[in-house]
N, C-alpha and C positions, 0 to 999 in steps of 0.2 A: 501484065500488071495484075490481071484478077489473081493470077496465084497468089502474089505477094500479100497484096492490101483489101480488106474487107471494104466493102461499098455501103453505108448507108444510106437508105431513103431520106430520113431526115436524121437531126442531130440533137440525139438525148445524152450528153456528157455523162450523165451519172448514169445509166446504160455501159455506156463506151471504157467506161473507169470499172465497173463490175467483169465486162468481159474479159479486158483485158488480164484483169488480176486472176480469173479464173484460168485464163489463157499460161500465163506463166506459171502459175502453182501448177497446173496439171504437168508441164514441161519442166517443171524444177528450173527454170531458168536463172535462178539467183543463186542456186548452189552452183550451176554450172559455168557462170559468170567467173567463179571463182578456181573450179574444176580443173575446167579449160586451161587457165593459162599458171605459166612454168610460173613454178613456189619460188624459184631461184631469181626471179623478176618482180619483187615485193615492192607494192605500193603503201605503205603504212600509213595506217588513218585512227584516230583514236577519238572514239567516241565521247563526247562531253554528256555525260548521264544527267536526264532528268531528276526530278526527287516526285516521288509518287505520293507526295501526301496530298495533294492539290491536281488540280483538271486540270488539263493542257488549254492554252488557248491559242490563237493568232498564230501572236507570233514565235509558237513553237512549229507551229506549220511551217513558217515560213523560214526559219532555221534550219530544219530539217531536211527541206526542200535544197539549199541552199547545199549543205554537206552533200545531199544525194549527188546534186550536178556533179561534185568534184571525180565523187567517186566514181559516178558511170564514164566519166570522161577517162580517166587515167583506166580503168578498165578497155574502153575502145582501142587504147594505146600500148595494151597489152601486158598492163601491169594486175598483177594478181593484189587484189584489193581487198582482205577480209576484215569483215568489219561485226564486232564484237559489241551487243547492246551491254549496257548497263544499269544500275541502280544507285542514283546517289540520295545514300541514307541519315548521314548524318548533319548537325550542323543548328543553328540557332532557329532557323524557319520551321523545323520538326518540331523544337523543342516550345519555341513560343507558343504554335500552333496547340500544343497539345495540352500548356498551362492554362492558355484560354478555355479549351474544352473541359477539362478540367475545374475549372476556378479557381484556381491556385495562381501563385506564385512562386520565383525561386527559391523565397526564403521557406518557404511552407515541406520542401520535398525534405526528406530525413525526420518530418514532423506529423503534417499531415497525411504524406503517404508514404512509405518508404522509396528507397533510391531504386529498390528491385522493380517495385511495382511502376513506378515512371518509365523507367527506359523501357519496361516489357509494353506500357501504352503506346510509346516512340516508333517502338517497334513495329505494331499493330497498326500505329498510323500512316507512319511512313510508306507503304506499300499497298494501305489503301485503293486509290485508284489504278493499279497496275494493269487491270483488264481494259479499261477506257482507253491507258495511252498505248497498252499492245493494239484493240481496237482502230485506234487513229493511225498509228505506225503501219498498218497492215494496208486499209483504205486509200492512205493516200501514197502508196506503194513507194516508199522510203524504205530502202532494203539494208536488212541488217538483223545478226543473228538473235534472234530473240528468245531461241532455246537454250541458251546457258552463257545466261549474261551474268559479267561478275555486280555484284551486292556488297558496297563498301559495309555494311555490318558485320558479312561473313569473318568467320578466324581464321579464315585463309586469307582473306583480303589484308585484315588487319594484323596478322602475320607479317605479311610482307611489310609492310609501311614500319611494323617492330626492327625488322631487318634493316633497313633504310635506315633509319634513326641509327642503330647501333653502328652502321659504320661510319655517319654525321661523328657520334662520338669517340670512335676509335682515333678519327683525325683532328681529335680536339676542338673540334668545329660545334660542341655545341659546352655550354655553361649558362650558370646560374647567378643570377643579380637582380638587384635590386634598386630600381629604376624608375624614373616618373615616367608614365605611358598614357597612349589614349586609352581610356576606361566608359565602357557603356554604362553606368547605373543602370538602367532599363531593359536592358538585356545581362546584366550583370556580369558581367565578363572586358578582359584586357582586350583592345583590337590592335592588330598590326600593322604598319606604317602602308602596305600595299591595300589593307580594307578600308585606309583611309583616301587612297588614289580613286575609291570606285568614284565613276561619275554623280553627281547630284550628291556625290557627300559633302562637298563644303555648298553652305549655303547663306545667301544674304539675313540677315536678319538687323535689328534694330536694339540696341541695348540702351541699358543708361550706364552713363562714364563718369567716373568721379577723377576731378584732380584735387587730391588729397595734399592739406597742409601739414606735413611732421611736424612740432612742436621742436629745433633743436634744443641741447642741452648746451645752453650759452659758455658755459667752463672748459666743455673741452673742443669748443671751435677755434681756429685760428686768431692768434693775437689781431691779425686785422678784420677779424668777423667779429672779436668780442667788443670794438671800437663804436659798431652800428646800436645806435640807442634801442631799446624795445626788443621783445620778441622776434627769435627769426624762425622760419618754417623754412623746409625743404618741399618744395613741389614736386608730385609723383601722378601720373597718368595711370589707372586702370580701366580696361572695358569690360573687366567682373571684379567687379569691388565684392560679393561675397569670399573671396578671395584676403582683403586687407583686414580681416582679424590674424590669417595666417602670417601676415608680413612680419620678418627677423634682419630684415635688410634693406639698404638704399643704395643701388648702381650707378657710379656714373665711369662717364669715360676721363681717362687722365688727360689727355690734350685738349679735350673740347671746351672752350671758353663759358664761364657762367656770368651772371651778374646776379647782383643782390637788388631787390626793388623793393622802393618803398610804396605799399599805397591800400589800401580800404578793402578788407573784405566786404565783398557785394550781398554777403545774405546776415550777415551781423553788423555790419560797416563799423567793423573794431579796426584801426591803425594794424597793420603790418607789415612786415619786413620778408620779403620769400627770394629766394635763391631757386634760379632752374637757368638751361642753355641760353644762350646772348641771343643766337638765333629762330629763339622762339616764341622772344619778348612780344613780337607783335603779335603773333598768333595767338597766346594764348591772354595778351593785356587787348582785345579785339573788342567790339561793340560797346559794351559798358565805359570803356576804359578811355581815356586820353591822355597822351604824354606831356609833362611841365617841363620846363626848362631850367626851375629853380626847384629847389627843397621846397624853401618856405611858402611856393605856391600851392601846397598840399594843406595847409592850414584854414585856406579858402573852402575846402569842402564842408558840404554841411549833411548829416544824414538823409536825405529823402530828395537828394539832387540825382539827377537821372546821368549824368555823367560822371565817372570817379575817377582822379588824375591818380599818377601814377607817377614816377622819377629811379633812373637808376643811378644807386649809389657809390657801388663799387664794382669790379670785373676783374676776373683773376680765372686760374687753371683748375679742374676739376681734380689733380693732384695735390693741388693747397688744401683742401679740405678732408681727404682722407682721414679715415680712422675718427671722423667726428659724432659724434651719438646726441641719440634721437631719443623721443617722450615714445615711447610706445602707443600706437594711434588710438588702436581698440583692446585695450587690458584686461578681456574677459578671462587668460591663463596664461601661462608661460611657458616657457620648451622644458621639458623632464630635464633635461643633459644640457649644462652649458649654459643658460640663462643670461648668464653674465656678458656673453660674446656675440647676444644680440643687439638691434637697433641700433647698426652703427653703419658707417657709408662705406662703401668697399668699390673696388673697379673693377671694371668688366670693358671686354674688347666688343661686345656687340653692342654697346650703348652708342645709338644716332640721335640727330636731330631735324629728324625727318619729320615723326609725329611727336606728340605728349611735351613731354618737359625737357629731357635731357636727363631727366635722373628717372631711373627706375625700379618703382614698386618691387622686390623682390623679396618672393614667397616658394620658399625651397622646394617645399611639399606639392604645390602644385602647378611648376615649373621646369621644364627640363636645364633650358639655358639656367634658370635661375637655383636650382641644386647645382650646377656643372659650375657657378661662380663663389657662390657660395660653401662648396668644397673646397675651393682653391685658395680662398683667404687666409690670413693667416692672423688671429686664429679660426679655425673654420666657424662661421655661422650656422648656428643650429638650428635645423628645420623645425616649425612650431610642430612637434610630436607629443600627444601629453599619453599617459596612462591610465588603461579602462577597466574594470572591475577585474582583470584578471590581469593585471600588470603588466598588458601588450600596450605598444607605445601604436599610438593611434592617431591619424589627421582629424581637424577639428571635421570634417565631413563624413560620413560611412557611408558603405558604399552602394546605399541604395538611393546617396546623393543629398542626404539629410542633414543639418549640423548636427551637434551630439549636443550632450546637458551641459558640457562645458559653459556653451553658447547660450546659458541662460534662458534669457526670453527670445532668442532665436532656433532656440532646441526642438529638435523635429521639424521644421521645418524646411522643406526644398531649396537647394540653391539658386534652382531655376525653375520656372515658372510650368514648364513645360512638361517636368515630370508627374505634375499633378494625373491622375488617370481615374481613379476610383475613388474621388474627390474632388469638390471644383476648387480651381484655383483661387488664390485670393485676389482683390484689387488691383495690390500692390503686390508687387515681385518684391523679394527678398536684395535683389541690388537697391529699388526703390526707396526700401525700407532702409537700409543703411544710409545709403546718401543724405537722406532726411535727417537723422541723425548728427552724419560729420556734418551736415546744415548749424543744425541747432548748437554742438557743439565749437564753433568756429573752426571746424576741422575739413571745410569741403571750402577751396577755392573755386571751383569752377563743377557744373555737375548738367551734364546734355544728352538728349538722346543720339546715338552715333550708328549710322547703316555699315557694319562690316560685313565681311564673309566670314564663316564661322564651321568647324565641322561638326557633321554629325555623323550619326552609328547608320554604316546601310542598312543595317536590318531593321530596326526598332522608329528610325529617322527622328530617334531625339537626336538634341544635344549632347558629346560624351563632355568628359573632364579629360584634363591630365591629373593623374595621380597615382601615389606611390602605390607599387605592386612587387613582389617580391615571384619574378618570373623566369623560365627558363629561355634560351635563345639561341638561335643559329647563326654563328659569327660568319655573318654575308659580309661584311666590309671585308673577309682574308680574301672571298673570291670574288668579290666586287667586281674589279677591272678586268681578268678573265672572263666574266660574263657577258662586261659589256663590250668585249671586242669580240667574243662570239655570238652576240646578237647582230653587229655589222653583216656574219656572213649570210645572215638569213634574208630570202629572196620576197620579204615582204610587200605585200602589196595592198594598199597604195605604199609607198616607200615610208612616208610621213608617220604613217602611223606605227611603225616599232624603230625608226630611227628617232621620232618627235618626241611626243609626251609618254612614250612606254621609256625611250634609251633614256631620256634625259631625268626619268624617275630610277633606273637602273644605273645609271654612273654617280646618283646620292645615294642610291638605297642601305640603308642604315642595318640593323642588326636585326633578326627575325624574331618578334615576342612568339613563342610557341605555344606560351602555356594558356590555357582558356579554363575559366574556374565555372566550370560547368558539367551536367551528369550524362548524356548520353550523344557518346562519339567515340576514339581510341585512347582512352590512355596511355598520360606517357609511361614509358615503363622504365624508371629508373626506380629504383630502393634506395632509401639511405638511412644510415643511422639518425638518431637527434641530434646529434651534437653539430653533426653533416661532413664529418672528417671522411666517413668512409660510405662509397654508394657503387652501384652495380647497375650496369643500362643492361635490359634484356632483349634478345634479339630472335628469338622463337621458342615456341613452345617447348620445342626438347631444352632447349638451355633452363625454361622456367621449370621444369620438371625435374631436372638435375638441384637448380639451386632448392627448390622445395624437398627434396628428398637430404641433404644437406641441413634442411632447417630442423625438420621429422629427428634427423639422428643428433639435432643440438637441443633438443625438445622442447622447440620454438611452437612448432606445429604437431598437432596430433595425426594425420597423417597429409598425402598429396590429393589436393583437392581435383585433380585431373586421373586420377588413378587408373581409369577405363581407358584412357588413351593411348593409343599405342603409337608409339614415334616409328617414324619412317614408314606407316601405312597412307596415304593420300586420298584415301576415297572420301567419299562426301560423308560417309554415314561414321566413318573415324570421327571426321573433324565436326561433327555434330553431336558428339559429346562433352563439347567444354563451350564455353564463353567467356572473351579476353573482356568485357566491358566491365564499369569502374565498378559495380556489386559486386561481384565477381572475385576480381585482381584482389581488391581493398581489403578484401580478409586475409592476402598470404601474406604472412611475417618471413622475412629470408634472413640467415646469418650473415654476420659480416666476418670477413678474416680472420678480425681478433675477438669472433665471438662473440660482436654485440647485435641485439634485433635489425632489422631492418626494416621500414616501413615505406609500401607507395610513397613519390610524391603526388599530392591530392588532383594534382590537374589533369585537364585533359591535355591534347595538342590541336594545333588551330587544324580546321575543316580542310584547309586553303593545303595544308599538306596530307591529308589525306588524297586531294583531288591530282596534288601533283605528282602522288606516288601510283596513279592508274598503270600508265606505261607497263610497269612491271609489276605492280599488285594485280592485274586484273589476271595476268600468267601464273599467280602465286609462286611468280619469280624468287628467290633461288631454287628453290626448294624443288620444283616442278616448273616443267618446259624450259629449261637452262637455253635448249640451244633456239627458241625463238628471238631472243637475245642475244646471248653471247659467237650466235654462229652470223649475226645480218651483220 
C-alpha cells in the first residue's frame, strides 16, 4: 500500500490539494488522460464558457466541479474526453456592465462616445478577470484546456456563427417581419420567447386595473340596443391601462352571451347602461353592488347610499353587436392610416370569461393576440401609429418606455414605475394616474389593485413591454416537431426535466426574434438595398471580400477594407487583421445585382445563438478542422 498512497500525519487539505496539483502537472497527467485513450472512442463534452468580465463565485465552483465528475468518469470508462476552455464575450451583462462604468447609456453611444470606442471598452472588460478564473480553474483542479480556448469575440469564432446563419438562410429558414415582441426598455433591446422561459422571469407583482367604460355610439348599435334608454358603455378589463390611449378596438367572442345592465357608476353615481359577458355579471356587479328584481327598483337609489342596485336588461349573442362603434376613451391622437376603421367591436376566438369582462381592450401596438385580430378584421383596424418629426410612424411609447408629446401632459413620462433609475419615481404610477382620470371622467367602472405574474427582462429584472419591432427571425415552427421528437431521444436526467417544462416549451416554441438592437456582439450580416427588394446574407470572410471588391469596381467603396487578408491562410496572425463587429461591417456599402447600394441591417443577433453555435464555432468549423465534425 505505501507505494501506492502517500501517509499523512495529520490532515492539512489545502496542503493535500497543492500536492497533488503539483503531482500531476509535473506527470502531465491531464494531457495523458487524453493521450491515452483511442481518438476513435470520443466522449464529446462542450464546455459552457464563463464571461470574464466579473469574479467567479460559489457556485461556479460548484458547476465546474459537477462537469469535472462527468468528465473523469467517462475518461475511466475509456472514452477520450477533450475538453476545450472558452470565453464567453458577448451579450447584455458586458454591455450593461460597461455603460455603468462608463456613465452612460444606450442612447448616449454614437453621441457621447463613438460606437468604436464602446465595443473596444467591451472588449477590455470582458476579459478582465481572465487570470482570477485561470487561477480558480487551476486550484481547484477542474481540467480543461486553457491554452487555446476559443473567444466568442474572435473572427474566427464569429465566422463560423456567419456560416451557420447563411445556411439558416439558404433554406429559407430565416426572414424578416414585423411583429409585436417582448421589448426590454432598460436594456433596450427585443428578447426572445426562450429569454422569456429563464427562471424568475415572470414575476408576481401588483398593478392597478381599470375596467374601462367605452362610451357606445348609440346610431350604430343594434336596433334592439338602440331601445335601451340613456347611454350605453362597453366594458373592457386592462391590467396596464397605460396601454388604453393606444386602444383602436373592442373583442368579443361571437357565441359568448352578454347582457346589457342597468345601474350607477360607483365613482360619479351617474345612471348607466354597460354591456359585458352574462357570466361575469356577478364578478364584476360584487361588493358595492346588489341585484333588483324590478327596473323601477333602481329609482330607490340615492347618491351616497353604500349599496348600488343593479338590474339586467337585455341578453343576446356577442355577434349581434358586431361592427358597433365606440367614443374613443382617451383622444389624445389618432392612427396616421385609416382612422376611420377604428373604435369599433370586432371578434376574436380567444375571447373567455374566465377573467375581466368578456370584451376586450384591444391595442394592436402593444399586443400580439391583439395585432393577430385586428389584421384579420375586415376592415383591418389600425394600430394607434402616429408620425414623428421625421415622418416615421411611431407607438405612443419610445422605446426607452416613455409616452411621447403626443401624450400631452403625460409626455415623458414612464409607463411603468420601475423604469425610474436616475430619478425618483413619482407617488403615483402612470396606470394610477390614468385611472384617476377615467374616475373623474365617468370612464372607469371599476379600478383595484390586482397581484398577477408578469414578465420581466433577465438581465435588467425590469419589467419588458410587448411592442412593435421590425425584427429578423428563425422560422422554428418549420422544425418545431422534428425537434421535439428528437428531444424524446435524449437520455435526460432527471427525465422531467427536458421532457417537462423544457419539451413542453419546445412543442409551442414560436419563431426566433434574432435581431438584438444593440452595439457589441455578432452582427447579422445581411445587406440590403432601401427599398428591401434585394439583400445578400454573408457567410465568411472570403465571400465578404469578394462582394466588397464587387462594390470598389461599382464605386460604391473606395477600396476593401480587409485588404491585408489573405483568404485561405488560418493562422491566428491572418485573422488578426480584420474585425467582423458592428464599427467595422457598418461602413461596407455592397452592390446589389441590379446595382443598387446595399447597406448592413443595423442589428445584432441574439447572444443565445452565438452560444449555440459553440459545437462548431469553437473548431472554426467549416473552414478548419472539417473532419472533427464531419468524420464523428
Amino acid at each position: 500500500m505505501s507505494k501506492k498512497f502517500r501517509e499523512y500525519k495529520g490532515l492539512n487539505l489545502t496542503k493535500v490539494a497543492e500536492e497533488t496539483l503539483e503531482a500531476w502537472e509535473a506527470a502531465h497527467i491531464f494531457e495523458k488522460s487524453i493521450t491515452t485513450r483511442d481518438e476513435n472512442k470520443p466522449f464529446v463534452f462542450f464546455e459552457g464558457p464563463p464571461s470574464a468580465n466579473g469574479l467567479p463565485g460559489i457556485h461556479h465552483v460548484m458547476a465546474r466541479a459537477i462537469k469535472d465528475i462527468f468528465c473523469r468518469y467517462k475518461t475511466l470508462q475509456g472514452f477520450q474526453v477533450k475538453r476545450k476552455a472558452g470565453w464567453d464575450t458577448h451579450g447584455l451583462p458586458i454591455e450593461l456592465g460597461v455603460e455603468k462604468e462608463l456613465g452612460i447609456t444606450k442612447e448616449d453611444i454614437g453621441k457621447k462616445i463613438t460606437v468604436e470606442q464602446y465595443n473596444e471598452a467591451c472588449k477590455k472588460a470582458v476579459m478582465r478577470y481572465t487570470d482570477v478564473w485561470e487561477d480558480l480553474t487551476h486550484r481547484m483542479g477542474h481540467w480543461v484546456d486553457m491554452h487555446d480556448p476559443y473567444v466568442t469575440y474572435k473572427p474566427k469564432y464569429m465566422e463560423t456563427v456567419w456560416w451557420l446563419l447563411a445556411q439558416l438562410y439558404k433554406k429559407g429558414l430565416i426572414y424578416k417581419g414585423y411583429t409585436i415582441q417582448p421589448y426590454s426598455p432598460k436594456a433596450g433591446t427585443g428578447l426572445s420567447s426562450h429569454e422569456l422561459n429563464q427562471p424568475g422571469t415572470y414575476q408576481d407583482v401588483t398593478d392597478t386595473t381599470v375596467v374601462a367604460q367605452f362610451k357606445a355610439v348609440k346610431n350604430t348599435l343594434p336596433d334592439f340596443l338602440q331601445e335601451v334608454d340613456g347611454d350605453i358603455y362597453f366594458l373592457a378589463w386592462t391590467t396596464t391601462p397605460w396601454t388604453l390611449p393606444s386602444n383602436t378596438a373592442l373583442t368579443v367572442g361571437k357565441k359568448i352571451d352578454y347582457v346589457v345592465v342597468k345601474s350607477f357608476n360607483q365613482y360619479t353615481f351617474k345612471p348607466i347602461n354597460v354591456i359585458l359577458a352574462k357570466n361575469l355579471v356577478e364578478k364584476q356587479f360584487s361588493k358595492k353592488f346588489f341585484a333588483v328584481e324590478k327596473e323601477t327598483q333602481l329609482l330607490e337609489y340615492k347618491e351616497n347610499d353604500k349599496k348600488i342596485p343593479y338590474f339586467i336588461v337585455k341578453e343576446f349573442k356577442g355577434v349581434d353587436f358586431l361592427e358597433s362603434k365606440y367614443e374613443q376613451l382617451m383622444p389624445y391622437t389618432l392612427p396616421y392610416q385609416n382612422p376611420e376603421n377604428a373604435f369599433r367591436v370586432i371578434a376574436g376566438d380567444f375571447v373567455t370569461t374566465e377573467d375581466g369582462t368578456g370584451i376586450v381592450h384591444t391595442a394592436p401596438t402593444f399586443g400580439a393576440d391583439d395585432a393577430m385580430v385586428a389584421k384579420k378584421a375586415k376592415p383591418e383596424v389600425p394600430p394607434m401609429l402616429v408620425l414623428d418629426d421625421n415622418g416615421n410612424p411611431v407607438p405612443l411609447v419610445n422605446l426607452q418606455g416613455k409616452f411621447i408629446k403626443q401624450m400631452k401632459e403625460y409626455a415623458g413620462k414612464y409607463v411603468k414605475n420601475e423604469y425610474y433609475v436616475d430619478e425618483p419615481a413619482p407617488e403615483r404610477s402612470l396606470d394610477v394616474e390614468i385611472a384617476i382620470q377615467l374616475k373623474e371622467e365617468n370612464k372607469a367602472f371599476h379600478v383595484e389593485k390586482y397581484r398577477h405574474s408578469y414578465p420581466h427582462c433577465w438581465r435588467t429584472d425590469k419589467p419588458i413591454l410587448y411592442y412593435p419591432l421590425d425584427s429578423w427571425f428563425i422560422k422554428v415552427t418549420d422544425k418545431r416537431d422534428r425537434m421535439f421528437e428528437l428531444n424524446k431521444t435524449i437520455n435526460w436526467k432527471p427525465k422531467s426535466t427536458g421532457e417537462g417544462r423544457f419539451g413542453n416549451w419546445l412543442k409551442n416554441a414560436n419563431d426566433w426574434n434574432l435581431s438584438r438592437s444593440r452595439y457589441w456582439g455578432i452582427p447579422l450580416p445581411i445587406w440590403r438595398t432601401e427599398d428591401g427588394t434585394e439583400e445578400i446574407m454573408i457567410g465568411s470572410v472570403e465571400e465578404l471580400k469578394t462582394e466588397m471588391q464587387k462594390s470598389v469596381e461599382a464605386g460604391l467603396m473606395k477600396a476593401d477594407i480587409f485588404a491585408d487578408f489573405e483568404v485561405g491562410n488560418m493562422s491566428e496572425e491572418n485573422y488578426d487583421k480584420i474585425d467582423l463587429h458592428k464599427n467595422v461591417v457598418d461602413s461596407i456599402t455592397l452592390v446589389s445585382p441590379l446595382g443598387q447600394p446595399m447597406k448592413r441591417e443595423l442589428d445584432l443577433i441574439d447572444v443565445w445563438f452565438d452560444s449555440g453555435s459553440m459545437p462548431y464555432a469553437q473548431w472554426h468549423y467549416p473552414f478548419e478542422n472539417k473532419a472533427l465534425i464531419d468524420e464523428k
